[in-house]
C-alpha positions as CSV (number, residue, x, y, z in Angstrom):
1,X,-2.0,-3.7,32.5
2,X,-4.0,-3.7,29.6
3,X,-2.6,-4.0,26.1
4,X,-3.7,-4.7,22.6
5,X,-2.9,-4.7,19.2
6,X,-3.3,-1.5,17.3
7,X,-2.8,0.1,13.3
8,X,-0.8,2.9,13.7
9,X,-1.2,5.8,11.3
10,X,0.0,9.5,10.1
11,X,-3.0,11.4,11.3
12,X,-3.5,14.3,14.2
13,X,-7.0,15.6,15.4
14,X,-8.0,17.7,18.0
15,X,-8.7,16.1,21.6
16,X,-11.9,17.7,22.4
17,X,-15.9,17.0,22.2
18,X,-15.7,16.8,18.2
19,X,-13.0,14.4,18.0
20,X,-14.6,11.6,20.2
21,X,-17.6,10.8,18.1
22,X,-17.6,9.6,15.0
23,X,-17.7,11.4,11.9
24,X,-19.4,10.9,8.4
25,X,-18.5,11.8,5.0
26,X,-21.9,13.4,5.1
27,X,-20.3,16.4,7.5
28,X,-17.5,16.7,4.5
29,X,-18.4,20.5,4.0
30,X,-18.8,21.8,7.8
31,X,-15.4,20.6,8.2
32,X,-14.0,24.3,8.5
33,X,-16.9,25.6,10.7
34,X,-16.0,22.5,12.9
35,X,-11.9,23.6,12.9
36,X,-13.2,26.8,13.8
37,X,-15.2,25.7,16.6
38,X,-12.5,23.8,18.1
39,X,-9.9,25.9,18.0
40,X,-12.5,29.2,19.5
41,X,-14.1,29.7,22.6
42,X,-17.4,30.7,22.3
43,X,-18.6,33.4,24.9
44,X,-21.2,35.9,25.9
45,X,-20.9,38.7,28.2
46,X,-23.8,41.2,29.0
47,X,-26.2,39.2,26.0
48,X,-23.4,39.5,23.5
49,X,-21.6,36.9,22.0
50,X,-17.6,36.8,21.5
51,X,-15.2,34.5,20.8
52,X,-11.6,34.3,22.0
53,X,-8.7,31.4,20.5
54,X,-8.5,28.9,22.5
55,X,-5.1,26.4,22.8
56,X,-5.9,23.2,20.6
57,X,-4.7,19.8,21.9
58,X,-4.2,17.3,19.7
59,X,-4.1,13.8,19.6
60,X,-3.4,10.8,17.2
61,X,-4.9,7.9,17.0
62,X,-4.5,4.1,16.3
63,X,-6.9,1.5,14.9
64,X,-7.7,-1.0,17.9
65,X,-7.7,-4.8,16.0
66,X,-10.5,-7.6,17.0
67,X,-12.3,-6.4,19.8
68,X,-11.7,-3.4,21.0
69,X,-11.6,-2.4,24.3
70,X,-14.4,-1.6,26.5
71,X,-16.2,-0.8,23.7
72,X,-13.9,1.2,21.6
73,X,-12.2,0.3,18.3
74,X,-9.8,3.9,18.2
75,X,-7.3,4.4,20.8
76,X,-5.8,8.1,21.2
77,X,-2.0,8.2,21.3
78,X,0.6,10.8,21.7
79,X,1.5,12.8,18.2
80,X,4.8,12.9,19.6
81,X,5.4,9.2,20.4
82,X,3.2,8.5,16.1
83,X,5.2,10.5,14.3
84,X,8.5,9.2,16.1
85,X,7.1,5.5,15.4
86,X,6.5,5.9,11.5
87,X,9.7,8.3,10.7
88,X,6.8,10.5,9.7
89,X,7.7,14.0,8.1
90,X,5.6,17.1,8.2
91,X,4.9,18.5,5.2
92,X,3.5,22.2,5.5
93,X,2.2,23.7,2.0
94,X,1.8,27.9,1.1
95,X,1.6,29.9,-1.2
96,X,5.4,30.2,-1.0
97,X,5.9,26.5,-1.7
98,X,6.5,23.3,0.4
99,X,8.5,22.8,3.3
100,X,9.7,19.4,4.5
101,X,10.3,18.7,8.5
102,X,12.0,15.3,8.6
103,X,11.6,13.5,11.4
104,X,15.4,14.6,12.9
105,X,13.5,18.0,13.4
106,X,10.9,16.3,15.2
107,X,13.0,14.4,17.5
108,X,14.8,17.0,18.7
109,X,11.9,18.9,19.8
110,X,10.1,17.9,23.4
111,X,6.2,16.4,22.6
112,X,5.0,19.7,24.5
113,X,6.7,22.1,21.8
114,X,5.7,19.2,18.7
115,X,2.1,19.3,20.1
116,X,2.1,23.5,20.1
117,X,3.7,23.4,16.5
118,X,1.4,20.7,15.2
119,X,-1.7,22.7,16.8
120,X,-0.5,26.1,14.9
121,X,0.0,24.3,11.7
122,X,-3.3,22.5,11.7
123,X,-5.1,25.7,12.6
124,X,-3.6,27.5,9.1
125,X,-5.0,24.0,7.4
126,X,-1.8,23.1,5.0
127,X,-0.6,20.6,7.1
128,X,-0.1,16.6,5.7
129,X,1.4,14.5,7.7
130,X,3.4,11.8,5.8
131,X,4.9,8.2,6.6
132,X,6.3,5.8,4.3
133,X,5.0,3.0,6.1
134,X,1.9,1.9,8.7
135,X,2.4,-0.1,11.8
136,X,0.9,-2.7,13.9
137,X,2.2,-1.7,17.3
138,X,1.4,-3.3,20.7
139,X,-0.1,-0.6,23.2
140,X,-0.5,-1.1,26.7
141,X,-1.8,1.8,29.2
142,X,-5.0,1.2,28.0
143,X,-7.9,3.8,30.0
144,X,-11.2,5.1,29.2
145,X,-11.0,9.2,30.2
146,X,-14.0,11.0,29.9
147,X,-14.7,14.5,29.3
148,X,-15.1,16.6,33.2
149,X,-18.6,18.1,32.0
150,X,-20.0,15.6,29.9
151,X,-19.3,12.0,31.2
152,X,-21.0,10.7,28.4
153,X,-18.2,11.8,25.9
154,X,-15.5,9.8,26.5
155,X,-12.3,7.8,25.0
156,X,-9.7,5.5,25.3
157,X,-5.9,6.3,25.9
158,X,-2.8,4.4,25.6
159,X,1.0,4.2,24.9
160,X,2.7,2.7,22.1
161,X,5.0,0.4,23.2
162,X,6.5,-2.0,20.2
163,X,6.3,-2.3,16.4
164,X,5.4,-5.6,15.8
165,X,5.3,-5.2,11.8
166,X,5.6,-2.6,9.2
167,X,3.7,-2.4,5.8
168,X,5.0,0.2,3.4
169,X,2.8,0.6,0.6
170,X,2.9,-2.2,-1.6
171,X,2.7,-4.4,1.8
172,X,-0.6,-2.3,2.3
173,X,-1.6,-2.7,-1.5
174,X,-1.3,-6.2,-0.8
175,X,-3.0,-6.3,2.4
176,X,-6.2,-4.6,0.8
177,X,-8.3,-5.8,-1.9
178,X,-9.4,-3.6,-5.1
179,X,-13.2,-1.7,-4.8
180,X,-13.1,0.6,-8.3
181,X,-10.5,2.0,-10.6
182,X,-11.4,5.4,-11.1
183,X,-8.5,5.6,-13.3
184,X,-10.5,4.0,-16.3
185,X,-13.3,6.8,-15.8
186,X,-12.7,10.8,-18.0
187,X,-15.3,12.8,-16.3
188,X,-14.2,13.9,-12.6
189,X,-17.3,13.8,-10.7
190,X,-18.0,10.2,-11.7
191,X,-14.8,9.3,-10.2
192,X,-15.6,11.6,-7.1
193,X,-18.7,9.8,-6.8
194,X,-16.8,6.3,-6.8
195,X,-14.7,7.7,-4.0
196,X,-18.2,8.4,-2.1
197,X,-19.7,5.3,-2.5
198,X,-16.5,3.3,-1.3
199,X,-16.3,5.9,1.7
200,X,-20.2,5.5,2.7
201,X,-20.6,1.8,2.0
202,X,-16.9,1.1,4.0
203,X,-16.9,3.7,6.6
204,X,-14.5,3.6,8.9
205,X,-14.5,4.1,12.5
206,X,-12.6,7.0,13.1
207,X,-12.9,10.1,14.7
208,X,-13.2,14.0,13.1
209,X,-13.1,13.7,9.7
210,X,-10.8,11.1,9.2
211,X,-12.0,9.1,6.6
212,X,-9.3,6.6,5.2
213,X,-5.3,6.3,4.0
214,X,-4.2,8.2,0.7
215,X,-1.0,6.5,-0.8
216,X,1.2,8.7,-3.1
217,X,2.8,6.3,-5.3
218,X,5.1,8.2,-6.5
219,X,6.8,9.6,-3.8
220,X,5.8,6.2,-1.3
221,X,4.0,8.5,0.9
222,X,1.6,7.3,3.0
223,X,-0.9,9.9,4.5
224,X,-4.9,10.0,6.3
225,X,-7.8,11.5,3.6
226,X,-9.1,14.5,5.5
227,X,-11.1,17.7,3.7
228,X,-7.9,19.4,3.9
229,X,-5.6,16.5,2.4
230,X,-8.5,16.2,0.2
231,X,-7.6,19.4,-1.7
232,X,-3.8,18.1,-2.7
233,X,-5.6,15.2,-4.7
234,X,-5.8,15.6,-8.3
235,X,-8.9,13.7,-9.5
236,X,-7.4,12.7,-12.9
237,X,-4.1,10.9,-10.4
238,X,-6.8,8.8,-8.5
239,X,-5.6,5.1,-9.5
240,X,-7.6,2.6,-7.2
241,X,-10.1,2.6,-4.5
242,X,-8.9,-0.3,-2.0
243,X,-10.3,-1.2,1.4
244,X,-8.6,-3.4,4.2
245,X,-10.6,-5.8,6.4
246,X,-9.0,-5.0,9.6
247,X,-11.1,-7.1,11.4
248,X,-11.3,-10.8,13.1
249,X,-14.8,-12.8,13.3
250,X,-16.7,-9.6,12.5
251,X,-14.7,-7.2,14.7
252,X,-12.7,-4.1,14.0
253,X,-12.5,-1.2,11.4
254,X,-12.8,-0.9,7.5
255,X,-10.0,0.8,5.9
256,X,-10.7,2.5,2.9
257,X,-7.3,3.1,0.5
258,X,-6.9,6.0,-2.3
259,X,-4.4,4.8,-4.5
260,X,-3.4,7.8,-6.3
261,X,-0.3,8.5,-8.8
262,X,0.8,11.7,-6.8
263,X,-0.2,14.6,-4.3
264,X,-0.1,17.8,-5.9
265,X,1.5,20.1,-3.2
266,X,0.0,22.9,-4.0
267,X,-2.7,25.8,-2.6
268,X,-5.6,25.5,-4.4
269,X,-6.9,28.6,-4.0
270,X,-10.6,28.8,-3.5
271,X,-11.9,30.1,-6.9
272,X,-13.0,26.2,-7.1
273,X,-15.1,26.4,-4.2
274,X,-16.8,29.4,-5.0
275,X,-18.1,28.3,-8.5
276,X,-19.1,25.2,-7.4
277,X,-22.8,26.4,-7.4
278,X,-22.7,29.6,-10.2
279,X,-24.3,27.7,-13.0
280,X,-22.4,29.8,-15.5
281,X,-19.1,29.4,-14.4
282,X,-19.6,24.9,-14.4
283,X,-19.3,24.9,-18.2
284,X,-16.6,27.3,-18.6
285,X,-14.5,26.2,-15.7
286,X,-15.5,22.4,-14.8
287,X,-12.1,20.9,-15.5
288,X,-10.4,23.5,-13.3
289,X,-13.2,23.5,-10.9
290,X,-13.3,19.6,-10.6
291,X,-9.5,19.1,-10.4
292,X,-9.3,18.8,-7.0
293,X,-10.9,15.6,-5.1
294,X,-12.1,18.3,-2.0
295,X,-14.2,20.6,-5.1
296,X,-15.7,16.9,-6.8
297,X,-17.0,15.6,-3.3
298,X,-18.8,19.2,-2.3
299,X,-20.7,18.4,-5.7
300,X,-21.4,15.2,-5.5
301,X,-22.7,15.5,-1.8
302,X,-24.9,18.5,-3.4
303,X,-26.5,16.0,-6.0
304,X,-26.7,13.5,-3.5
305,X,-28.8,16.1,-1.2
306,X,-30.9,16.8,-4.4
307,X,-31.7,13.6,-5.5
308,X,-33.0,12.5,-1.9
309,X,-35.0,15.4,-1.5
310,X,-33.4,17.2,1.4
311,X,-30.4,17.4,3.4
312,X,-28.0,15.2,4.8
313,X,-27.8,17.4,8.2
């Protein structure tokens, strides 16, 4: 049976067409039109399109060391048996206010009803989930599936068997080595801008918008940097950029690190968003507008566009 070493981490993603390729920081703002698209059956009856929900699997994933296998460095896992693995809590954020679900809550449930809960919270977008540590595991079970209508789409499965280490987060400050310290730069986009750059020159191999690990010093969170996870980051708390070399002779994944001094659990709201391109709102509003590491990137990516003459799509 095959089996391999693996970096186990706090992340969900849907199971479906978008999640098996591999995503760019480029596709940072169709990241809702995509969510919708995977969670929405598109349909047309008598030349007239409709949409109906459709039920969202999900899947987590693991980062396969050295190799791979048959050609691919992810391996999809159960959310149940990941969040089970790391202790991890669900942390679901409203307008209300935060709501922690410990990992007790989690155990108690089958993985059907933690899949259907995970899929309904990931749907509203103010999910996080959060471990205080990452682990090497061994998994075994390994298979390629491939998608019934397209056999050209497919990905490998497996089982986590055994935790074979643990790195909480100064075991994975220590495992990584420093890129940039944002913290030393005042002006926002410039440190947005840093946070591009380390994500575009170190991209990692993952799937749907998953671009590296977000560590919340102060409350030893650990957590995947997503467009929504993205809005919880204040861009004055961003400490260090970090990225771990999770590889052997030339094999493997980059993993890029956002060291930052806490999460800010909060909704956003999405006056940011909006004013992003009115011209006379960026004077009067850019600190407010800029907070947020999810309102920087959108305008650095829209410089980025400018400045090469076109789009990145």
């Amino acid at each position: 049976m095959p089996r391999h070493r693996a970096l186990i981490i706090p992340v969900i993603c849907p199971l479906d067409g978008y999640a098996i390729g591999y995503t760019s920081i480029h596709h940072f703002s169709t990241f809702q039109e995509v969510k919708h698209a995977a969670s929405h059956e598109q349909l047309l009856i008598n030349w007239k399109h409709f949409e109906k929900p459709k039920k969202v699997s999900l899947g987590s994933f693991g980062i396969l060391y050295h190799e791979g296998f048959e050609g691919h460095t992810i391996v999809f896992l159960n959310p149940y048996e990941v969040l089970v693995t790391l202790n991890a809590k669900v942390v679901i954020v409203t307008d209300e206010g935060v709501k922690v679900i410990d990992n007790d809550y989690i155990r108690k449930m089958n993985w059907k009803r933690t899949c259907s809960f995970l899929a309904h919270q990931w749907y509203s977008g103010n999910i996080l989930i959060v471990s205080e540590f990452v682990a090497e595991a061994i998994v075994d079970g390994l298979r390629i599936h491939c998608e019934p209508n397209d056999p050209t789409s497919c990905y490998c499965y497996g089982r986590i068997r055994r935790v074979i280490n643990k790195m909480d987060i100064d075991s994975v400050i220590k495992r990584s080595r420093a890129i940039a310290l944002p913290h030393v730069v005042n002006d926002p986009l410039k440190k947005a801008r840093m946070v591009l750059d380390v994500l575009m020159y170190y991209p990692p191999r993952w799937p749907w918008f998953n671009y590296g690990l977000v560590l919340d010093k102060s409350r030893k969170w650990i957590t995947v940097l997503n467009p929504d996870v993205s809005h919880y980051i204040e861009t004055d708390h961003i400490l260090e950029l970090r990225v771990i070399d999770y590889v052997e002779n030339g094999y493997g994944n980059y993993v890029p690190v956002i060291v930052t001094r806490r999460l800010t659990l909060t909704q956003p709201g999405l006056e940011g968003v909006e004013a992003i391109f009115d011209v006379g709102n960026v004077g009067k509003h850019i600190n407010k507008i800029y907070s947020r590491l999810s309102n920087a990137l959108l305008r650095v990516l829209a410089d980025f566009e400018l400045s090469i003459g076109g789009s990145l799509w």
